[in-house]
N, C-alpha and C positions, 0 to 999 in steps of 0.2 A: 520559568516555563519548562527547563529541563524536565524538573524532578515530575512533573504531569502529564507525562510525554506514554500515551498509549495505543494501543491495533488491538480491535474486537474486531472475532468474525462472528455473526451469528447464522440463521440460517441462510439470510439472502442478504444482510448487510454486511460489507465494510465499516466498519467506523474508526476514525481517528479521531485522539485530543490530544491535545497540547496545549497547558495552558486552559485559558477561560473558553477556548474554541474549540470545534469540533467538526469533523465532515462525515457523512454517511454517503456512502459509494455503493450502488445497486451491484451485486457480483453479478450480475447475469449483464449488467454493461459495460464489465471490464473486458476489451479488449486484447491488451498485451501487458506483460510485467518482464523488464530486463535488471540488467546489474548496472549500473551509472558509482559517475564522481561526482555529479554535478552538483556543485556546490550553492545552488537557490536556495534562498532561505527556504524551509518546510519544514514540517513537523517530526525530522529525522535527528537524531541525538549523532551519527557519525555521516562522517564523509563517504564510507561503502554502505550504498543505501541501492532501494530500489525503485522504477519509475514503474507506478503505474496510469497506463492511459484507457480512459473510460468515455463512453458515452461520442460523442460527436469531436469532442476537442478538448477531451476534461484530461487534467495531467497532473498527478502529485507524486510527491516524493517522500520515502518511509524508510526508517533503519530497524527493522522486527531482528531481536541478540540471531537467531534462529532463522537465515532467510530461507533456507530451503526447506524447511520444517513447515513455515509462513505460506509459502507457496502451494506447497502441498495441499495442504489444507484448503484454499482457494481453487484449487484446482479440483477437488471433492466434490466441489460443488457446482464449478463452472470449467469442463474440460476442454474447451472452445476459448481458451486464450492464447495467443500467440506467447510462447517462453522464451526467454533470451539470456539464461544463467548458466 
């Protein structure tokens, strides 16, 4: 699952894969993105990853080589999220 381990932004999606699985994330319901250790299993290939939380109660965890570059980018397009890096 490592080696299939991906983050697409498009214009209004998030998408991650890992593996045979995949999630699409509305960016316009992403909330907040911080820096974390937290070690739950997700679709992040290292331990300095980042949390993001969307929607009502939605929460995942993502290691982009690039995270401030990653954020950026998400921010482009959604500049109404709380940052925490």
């Amino acid at each position: 699952m490592w080696f299939r381990t991906s983050y697409y932004i498009s214009e209004e999606i998030l998408i991650i894969k890992c593996g045979p699985f995949s999630e699409k994330i509305s960016i316009k319901d992403i909330k907040s993105i911080k820096k974390t250790r937290n070690p739950l299993s997700s679709a992040a290939l290292s331990i300095n990853r980042i949390e993001i939380r969307y929607g009502f109660s939605g929460m995942t965890l993502i290691s982009p080589k690039d995270k401030e570059q990653f954020v950026g980018l998400i921010l482009q397009k959604n500049n109404n999220i709380d940052i925490k890096i």
